[in-house]
PASEBA-1860 file (N, C-alpha, C; in nm, 3 decimals):
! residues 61
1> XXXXXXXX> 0.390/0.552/0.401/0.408/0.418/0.455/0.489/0.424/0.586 ~ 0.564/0.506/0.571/0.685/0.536/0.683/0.573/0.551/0.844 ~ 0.481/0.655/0.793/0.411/0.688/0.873/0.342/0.558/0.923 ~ 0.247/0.499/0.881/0.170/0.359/0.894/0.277/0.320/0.999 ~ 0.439/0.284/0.982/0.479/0.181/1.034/0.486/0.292/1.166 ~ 0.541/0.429/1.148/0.498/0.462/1.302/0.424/0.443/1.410 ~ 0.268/0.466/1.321/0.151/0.456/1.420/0.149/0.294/1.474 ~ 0.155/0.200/1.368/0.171/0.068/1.400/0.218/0.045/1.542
9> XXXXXXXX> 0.391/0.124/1.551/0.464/0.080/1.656/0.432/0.119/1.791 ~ 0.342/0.232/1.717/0.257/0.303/1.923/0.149/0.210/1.949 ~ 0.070/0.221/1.832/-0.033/0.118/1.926/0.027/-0.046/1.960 ~ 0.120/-0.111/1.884/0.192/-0.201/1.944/0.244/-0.197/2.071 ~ 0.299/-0.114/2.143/0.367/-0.017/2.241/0.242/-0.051/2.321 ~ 0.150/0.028/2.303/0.019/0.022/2.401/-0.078/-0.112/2.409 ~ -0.044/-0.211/2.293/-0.161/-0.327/2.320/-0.104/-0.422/2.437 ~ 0.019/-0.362/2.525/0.085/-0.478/2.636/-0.022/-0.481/2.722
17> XXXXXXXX> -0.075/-0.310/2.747/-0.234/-0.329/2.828/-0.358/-0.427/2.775 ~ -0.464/-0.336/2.772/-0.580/-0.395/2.749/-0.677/-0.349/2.593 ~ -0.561/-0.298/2.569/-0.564/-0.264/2.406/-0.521/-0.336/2.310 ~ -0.525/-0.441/2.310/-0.467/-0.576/2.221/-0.571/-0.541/2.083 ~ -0.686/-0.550/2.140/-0.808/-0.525/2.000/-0.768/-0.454/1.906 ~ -0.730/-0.295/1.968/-0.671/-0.165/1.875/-0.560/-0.245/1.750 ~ -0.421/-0.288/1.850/-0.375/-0.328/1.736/-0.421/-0.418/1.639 ~ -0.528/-0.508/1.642/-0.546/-0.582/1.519/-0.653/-0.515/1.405
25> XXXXXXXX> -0.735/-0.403/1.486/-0.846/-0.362/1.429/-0.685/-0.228/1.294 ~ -0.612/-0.210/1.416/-0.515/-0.053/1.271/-0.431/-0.173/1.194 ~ -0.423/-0.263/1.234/-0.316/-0.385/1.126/-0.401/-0.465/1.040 ~ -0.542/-0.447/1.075/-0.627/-0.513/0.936/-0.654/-0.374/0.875 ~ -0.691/-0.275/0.906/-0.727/-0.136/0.814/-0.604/-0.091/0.739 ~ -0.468/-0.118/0.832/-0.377/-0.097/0.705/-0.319/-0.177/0.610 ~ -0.345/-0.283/0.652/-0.350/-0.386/0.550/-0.453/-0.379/0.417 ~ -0.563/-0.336/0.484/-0.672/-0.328/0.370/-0.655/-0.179/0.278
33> XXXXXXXX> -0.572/-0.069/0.354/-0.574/0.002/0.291/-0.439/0.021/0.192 ~ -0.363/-0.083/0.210/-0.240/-0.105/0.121/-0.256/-0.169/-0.007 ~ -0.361/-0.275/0.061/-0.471/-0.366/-0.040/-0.483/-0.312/-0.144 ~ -0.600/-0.219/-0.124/-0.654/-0.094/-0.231/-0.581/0.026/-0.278 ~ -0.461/0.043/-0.269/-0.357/0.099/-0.318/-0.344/0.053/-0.422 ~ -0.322/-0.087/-0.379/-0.254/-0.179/-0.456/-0.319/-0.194/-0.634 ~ -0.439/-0.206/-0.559/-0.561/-0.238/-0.653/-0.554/-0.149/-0.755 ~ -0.525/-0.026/-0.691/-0.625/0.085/-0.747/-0.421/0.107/-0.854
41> XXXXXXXX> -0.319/0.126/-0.802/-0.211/0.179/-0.837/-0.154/0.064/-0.983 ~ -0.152/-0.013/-0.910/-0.057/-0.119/-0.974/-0.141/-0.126/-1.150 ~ -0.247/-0.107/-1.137/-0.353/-0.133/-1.314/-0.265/0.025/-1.434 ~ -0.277/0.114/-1.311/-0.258/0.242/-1.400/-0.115/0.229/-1.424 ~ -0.001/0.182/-1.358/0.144/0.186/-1.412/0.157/0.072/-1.476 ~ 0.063/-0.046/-1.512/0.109/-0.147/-1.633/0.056/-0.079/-1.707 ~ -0.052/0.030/-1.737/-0.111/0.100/-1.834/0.009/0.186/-1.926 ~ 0.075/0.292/-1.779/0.170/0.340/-1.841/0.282/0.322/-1.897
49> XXXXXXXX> 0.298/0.192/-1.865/0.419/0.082/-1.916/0.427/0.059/-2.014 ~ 0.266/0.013/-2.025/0.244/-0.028/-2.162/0.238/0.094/-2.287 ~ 0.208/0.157/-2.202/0.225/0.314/-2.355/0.388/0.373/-2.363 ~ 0.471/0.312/-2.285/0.594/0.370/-2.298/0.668/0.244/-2.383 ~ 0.639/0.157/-2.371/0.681/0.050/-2.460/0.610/0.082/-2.613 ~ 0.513/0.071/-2.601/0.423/0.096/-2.789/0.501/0.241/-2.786 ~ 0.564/0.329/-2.729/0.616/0.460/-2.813/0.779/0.401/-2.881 ~ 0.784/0.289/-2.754/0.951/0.314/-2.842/0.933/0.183/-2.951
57> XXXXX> 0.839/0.107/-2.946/0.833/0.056/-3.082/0.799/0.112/-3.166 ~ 0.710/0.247/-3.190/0.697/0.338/-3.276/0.815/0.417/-3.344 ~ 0.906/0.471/-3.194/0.973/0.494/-3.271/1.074/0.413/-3.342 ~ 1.132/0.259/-3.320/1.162/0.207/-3.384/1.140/0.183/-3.544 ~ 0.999/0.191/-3.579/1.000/0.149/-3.720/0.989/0.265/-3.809
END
């Protein structure tokens, strides 16, 4: 992510020219690709959440 906000800040840097397009075309792709991170990440750690919770009610009883 660190990186993203790097590249972000060059082509920001450069859209004062006639590169204005660039930055919106890498700030919707990384947007979309944070998107689908999102998508894809966030399902599998309520998954694993959820199996770390049913262990310690297991071991509870």
């Amino acid at each position: 992510m660190y990186a993203v906000g790097l590249v972000l800040n060059q082509v920001l840097n450069v859209s004062h020219g006639d590169a204005g397009w660039i930055t919106w075309t890498v700030t919707l792709l990384s947007l979309i690709t944070m998107i689908a991170f999102a998508a894809v990440l966030l399902p599998h750690l309520q998954q694993q959440g959820d199996r770390s919770d049913s262990a310690h009610e297991n071991d509870g009883s």
